[in-house]
C-alpha positions in Angstrom: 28.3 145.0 146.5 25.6 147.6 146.9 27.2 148.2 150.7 30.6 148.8 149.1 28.9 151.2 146.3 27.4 153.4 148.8 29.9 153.7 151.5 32.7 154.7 148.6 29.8 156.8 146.6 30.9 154.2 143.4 29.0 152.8 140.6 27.6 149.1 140.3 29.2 147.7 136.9 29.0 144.8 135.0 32.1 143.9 133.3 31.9 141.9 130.5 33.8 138.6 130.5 34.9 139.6 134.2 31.6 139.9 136.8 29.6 142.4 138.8 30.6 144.6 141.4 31.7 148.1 142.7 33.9 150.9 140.4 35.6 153.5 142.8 37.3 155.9 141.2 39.5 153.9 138.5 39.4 150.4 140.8 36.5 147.7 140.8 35.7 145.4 143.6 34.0 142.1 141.6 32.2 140.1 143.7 31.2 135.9 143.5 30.2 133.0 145.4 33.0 131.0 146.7 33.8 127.8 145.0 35.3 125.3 147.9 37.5 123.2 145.6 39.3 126.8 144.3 39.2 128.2 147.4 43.0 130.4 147.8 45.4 129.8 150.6 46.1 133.5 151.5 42.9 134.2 153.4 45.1 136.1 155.9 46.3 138.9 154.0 44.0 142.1 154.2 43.1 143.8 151.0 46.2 146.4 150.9 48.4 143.9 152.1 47.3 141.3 148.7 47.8 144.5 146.7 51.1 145.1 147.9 52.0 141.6 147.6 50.5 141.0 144.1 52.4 144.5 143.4 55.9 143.3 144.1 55.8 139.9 142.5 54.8 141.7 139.4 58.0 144.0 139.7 60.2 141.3 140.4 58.8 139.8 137.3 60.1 142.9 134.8 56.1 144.9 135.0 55.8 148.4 136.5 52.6 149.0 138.0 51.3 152.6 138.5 52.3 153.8 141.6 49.0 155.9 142.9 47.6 154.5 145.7 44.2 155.6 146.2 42.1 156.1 149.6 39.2 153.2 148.3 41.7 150.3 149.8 41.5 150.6 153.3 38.1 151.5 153.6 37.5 147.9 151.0 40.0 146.3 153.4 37.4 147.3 156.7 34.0 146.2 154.5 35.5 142.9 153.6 37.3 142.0 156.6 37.1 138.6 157.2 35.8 137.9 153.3 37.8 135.5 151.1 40.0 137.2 148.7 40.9 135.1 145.2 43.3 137.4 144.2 43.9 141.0 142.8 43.6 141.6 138.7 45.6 144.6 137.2 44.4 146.0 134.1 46.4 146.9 130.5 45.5 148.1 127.3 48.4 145.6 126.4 47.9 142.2 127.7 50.1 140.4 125.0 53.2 142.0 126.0 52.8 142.0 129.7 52.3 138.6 129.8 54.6 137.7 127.3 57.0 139.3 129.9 55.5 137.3 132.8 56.3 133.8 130.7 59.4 134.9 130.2 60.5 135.1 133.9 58.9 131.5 134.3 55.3 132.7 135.6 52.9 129.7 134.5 48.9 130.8 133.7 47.0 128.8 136.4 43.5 130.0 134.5 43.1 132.1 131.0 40.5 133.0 129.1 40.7 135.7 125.9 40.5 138.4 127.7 42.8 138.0 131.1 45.7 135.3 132.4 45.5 134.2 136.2 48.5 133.4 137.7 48.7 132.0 141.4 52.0 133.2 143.5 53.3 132.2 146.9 51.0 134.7 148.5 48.1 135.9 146.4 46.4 135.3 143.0 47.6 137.8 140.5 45.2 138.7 137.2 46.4 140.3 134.4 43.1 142.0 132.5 42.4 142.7 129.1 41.3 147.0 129.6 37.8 146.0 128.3 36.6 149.9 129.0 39.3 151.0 126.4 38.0 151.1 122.9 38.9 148.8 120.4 41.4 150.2 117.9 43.3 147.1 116.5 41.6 143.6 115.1 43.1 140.4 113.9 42.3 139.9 110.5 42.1 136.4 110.5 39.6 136.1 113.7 38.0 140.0 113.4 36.7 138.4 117.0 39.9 139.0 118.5 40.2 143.0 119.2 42.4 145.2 121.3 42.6 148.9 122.5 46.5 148.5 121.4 48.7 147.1 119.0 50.1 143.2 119.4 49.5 139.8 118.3 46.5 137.6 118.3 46.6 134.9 120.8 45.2 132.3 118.4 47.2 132.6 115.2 49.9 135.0 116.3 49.4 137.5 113.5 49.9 141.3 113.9 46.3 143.2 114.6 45.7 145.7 112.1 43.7 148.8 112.7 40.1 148.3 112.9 38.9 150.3 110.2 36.1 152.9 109.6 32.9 151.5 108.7 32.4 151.5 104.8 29.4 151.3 102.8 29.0 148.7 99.8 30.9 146.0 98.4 34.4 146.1 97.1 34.7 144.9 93.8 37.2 143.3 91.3 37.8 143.8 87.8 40.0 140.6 86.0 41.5 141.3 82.4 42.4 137.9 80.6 46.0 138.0 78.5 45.5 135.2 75.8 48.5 132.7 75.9 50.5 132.5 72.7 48.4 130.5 69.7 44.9 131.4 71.7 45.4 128.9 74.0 44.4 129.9 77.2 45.8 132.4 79.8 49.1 133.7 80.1 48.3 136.6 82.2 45.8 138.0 84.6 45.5 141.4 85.5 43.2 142.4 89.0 41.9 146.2 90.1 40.4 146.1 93.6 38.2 149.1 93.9 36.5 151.0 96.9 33.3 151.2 97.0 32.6 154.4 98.2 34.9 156.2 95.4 35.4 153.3 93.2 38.8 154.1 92.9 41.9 151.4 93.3 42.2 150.9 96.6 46.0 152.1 97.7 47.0 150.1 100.6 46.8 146.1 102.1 47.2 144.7 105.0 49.8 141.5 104.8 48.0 138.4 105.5 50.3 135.0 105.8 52.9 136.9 104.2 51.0 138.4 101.3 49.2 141.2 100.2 46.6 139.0 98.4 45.8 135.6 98.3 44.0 134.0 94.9 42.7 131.4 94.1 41.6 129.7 90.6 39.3 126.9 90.4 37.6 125.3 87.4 33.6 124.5 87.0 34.2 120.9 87.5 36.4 121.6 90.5 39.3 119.7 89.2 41.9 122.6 88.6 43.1 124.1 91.5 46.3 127.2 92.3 46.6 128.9 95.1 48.5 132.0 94.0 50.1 135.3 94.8 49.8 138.2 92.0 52.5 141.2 92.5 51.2 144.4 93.2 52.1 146.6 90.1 49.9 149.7 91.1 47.2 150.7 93.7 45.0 148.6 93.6 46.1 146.8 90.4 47.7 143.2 90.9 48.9 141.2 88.0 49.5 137.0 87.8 51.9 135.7 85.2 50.6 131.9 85.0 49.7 129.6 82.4 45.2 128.9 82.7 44.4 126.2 80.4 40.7 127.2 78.0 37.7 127.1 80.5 35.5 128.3 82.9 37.1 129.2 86.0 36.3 131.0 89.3 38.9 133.2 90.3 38.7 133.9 94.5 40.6 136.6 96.5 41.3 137.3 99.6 42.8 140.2 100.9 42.6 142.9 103.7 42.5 146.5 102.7 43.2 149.1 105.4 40.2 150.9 104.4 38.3 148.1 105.3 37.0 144.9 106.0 38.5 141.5 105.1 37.2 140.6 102.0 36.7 137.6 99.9 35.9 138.3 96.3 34.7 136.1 93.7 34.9 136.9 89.8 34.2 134.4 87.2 36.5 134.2 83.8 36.3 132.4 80.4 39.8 131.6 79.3 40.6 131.5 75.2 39.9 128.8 73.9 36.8 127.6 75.6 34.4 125.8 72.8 32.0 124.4 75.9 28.6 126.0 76.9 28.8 129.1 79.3 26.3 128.1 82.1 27.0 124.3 82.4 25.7 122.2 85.5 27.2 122.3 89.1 29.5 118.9 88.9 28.1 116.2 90.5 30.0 115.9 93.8 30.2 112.5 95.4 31.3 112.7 98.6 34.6 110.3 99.6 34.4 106.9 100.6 37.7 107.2 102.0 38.9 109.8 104.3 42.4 109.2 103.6 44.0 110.5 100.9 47.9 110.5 100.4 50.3 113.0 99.1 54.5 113.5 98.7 54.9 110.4 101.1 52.2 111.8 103.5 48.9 109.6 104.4 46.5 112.4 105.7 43.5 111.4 107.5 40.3 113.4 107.8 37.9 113.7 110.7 34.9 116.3 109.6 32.1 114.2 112.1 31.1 117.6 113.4 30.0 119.1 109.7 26.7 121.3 110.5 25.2 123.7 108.6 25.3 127.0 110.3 27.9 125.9 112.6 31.8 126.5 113.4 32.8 123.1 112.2 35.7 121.8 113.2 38.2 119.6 110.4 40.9 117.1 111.7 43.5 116.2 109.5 46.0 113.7 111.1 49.5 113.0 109.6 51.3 109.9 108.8 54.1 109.6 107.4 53.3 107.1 104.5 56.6 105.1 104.3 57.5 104.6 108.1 53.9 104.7 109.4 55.0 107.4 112.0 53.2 110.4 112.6 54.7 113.3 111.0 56.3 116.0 113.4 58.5 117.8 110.6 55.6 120.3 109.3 57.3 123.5 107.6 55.8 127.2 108.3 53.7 127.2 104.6 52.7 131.4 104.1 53.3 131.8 108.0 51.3 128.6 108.9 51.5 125.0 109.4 48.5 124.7 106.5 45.8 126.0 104.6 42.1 124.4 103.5 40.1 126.4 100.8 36.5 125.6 101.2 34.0 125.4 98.8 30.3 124.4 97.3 29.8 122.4 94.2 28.3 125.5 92.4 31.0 127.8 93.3 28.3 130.2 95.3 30.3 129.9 99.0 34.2 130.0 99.8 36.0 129.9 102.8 39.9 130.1 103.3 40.8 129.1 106.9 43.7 128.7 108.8 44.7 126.5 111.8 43.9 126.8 115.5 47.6 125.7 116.4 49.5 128.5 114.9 53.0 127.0 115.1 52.5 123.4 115.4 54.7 120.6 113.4 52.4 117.7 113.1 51.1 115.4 113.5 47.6 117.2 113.9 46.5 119.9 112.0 42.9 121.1 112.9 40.4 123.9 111.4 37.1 125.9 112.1 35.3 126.7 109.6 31.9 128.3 109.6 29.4 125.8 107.4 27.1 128.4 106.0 24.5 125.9 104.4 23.6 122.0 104.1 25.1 120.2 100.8 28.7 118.8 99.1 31.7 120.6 99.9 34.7 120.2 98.1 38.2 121.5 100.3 41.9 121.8 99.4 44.3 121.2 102.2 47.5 122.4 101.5 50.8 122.1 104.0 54.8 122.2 103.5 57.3 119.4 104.5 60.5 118.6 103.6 60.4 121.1 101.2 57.1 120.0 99.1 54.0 121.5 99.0 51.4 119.3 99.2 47.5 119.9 97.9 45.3 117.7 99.4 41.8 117.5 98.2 38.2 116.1 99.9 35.1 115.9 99.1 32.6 116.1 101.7 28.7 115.6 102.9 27.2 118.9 105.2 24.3 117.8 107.3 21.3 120.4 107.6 20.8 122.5 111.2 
């Protein structure tokens, strides 16, 4: 590396996710030790002659390459004569689409990580590289994680990236006016401003999450009511909800994306007309299940949550069978742009969490989901998935181990 550095007057890098080496000029020589068992077949092909080789099979598979050549390849090809050489990486700001075309043409990924796909070919291994010098511009709201210099899909749940947006100070907030139902009954109506919090104005513009502009829920204090809603926007900023609340206490949850900012997931508590009951009552006393099947519209669903941590990415299993047959279910229907949903929260209503799956398109039988745990204590979650038609809400209650 340091021999290649000086005799082409580059830079020693470390690229992150890729390895250390030598940057000449807008080309990188990365350098490692040699595993045996992954050793490549091509060990006769000289640096310029992989290149060209890696080059052409690219072309042939529908992706131009830039056509400058520059001068750092023969004089690589004379410092690493008689080196090993695993194969030769090409760089994009858009890896989604090149690779998508790559798939397309029948190229299968021998190795991929988040960041790059390897592929091997007759001849020489070709990369295709995330541009991790580029700066990030686009995110995925779902996993913020997952960024890119250009626009395109995250690999994990498929969804568009959004714009990464400028930092903002402060919270958002939401305001919640109550319509009483006819006779004082309850809710009829609910009416929701989301406001910046720099200007404290209605924010004017949402990103569309799973098909929505804004995602609410509304849970009781005793965690026994449960909607998972979709207010129409009637304004900037200003959502209404036409739906019948019964008198209580109730926690109304949001999530949303606004393109001024960060994804957010704001809590507001409401009293609904009617209410005779005290206004600070007791957390409910959670108990978590005995069970960890639970059955709904003909489906047995089966929970697996042996990983629950505090402070961890947990990981939830739900298996499904269905209940009449006792075959497992392969006829999952797309439910807001995904095979499920799970709402997340603690018995005093103080943490939520509203995750989606890791297997973006999958039918069944096995749905799975990562939530980060962010204390010990009782949990109480609402799965909810389509099939034949019927959307199912499937509830759990469950025990969260300390660190």
């Amino acid at each position: 590396m340091n021999q290649a550095a000086t005799a082409l007057n580059g830079t020693r890098v470390l690229l992150r996710g890729l390895g250390v080496g030598a940057r000449i000029g807008n080309e990188y020589a990365l350098f490692d030790r040699l595993d045996v068992d992954e050793a490549p077949r091509d060990r006769h092909l000289s640096v310029e002659e992989s290149f060209m080789a890696a080059r052409t099979w690219l072309t042939d598979h529908g992706v131009e390459v830039e056509s400058n050549v520059t001068s750092a390849r023969p004089v690589l090809a004379k410092l690493f004569d008689g080196e090993v050489l695993d194969h030769v990486a090409f760089t994009t700001a858009d890896t989604s689409s090149v690779i998508s075309s790559l798939l397309a043409k029948g190229a299968k990924p021998w190795r991929q990580t988040d960041d790059s796909r390897l592929f091997r070919t007759a001849t020489i291994g070709v990369e295709i590289v995330r541009d991790v010098e580029a700066p990030d511009a686009f995110w995925c709201p779902m996993h913020p994680d997952i960024r890119s210099s250009v626009a395109g899909r995250c690999p994990l749940c498929r969804m568009d990236l959004v714009p990464i947006p400028s930092p903002r100070v402060g919270e958002y907030r939401m305001d919640v006016a109550v319509t009483p139902a006819a006779g004082g009954r309850g809710a009829s109506k609910l009416r929701l401003t989301i406001r910046d919090p720099v200007v404290d104005r209605p924010v004017s513009s949402f990103a569309t999450i799973h098909e929505r502009l804004l995602h609410l829920f509304i849970i009781d204090r005793q965690l026994d009511f449960f909607r998972h809603v979709h207010p129409e926007q009637v304004s900037d900023g200003v959502f209404e909800l036409r739906e019948n609340i019964p008198p209580g206490q109730f926690m109304v949850i949001a999530d949303f994306l606004p393109l001024s900012g960060r994804p957010q997931m704001l809590q507001h508590a409401i009293v609904t007309p009617g209410y005779r009951g005290t206004l600070f009552p007791e957390a409910p006393n959670l108990t978590p299940d005995g069970s960890s099947e639970k059955e709904d519209h003909g489906v047995r669903v089966r929970l697996d949550a042996t990983t629950l941590k505090a402070g961890k990415e947990a990981t939830l299993k739900f298996t499904l069978t269905d209940a009449r047959s006792n075959t497992p279910v392969s006829d999952l229907e797309p439910f807001l742009g995904a095979p499920g949903h799970v709402l997340l929260v603690n018995a005093n209503l103080t943490e939520s969490n509203h995750v989606h799956p890791e297997e973006p398109a999958t039918h069944g039988p096995v749905i799975t989901f990562q939530p980060m745990m962010p204390a010990a204590g009782v949990y109480k979650l609402w799965l909810q998935f389509q099939r034949r038609g019927a959307i199912s809400t499937v509830p759990f209650v469950l025990s969260v181990a300390g660190p």
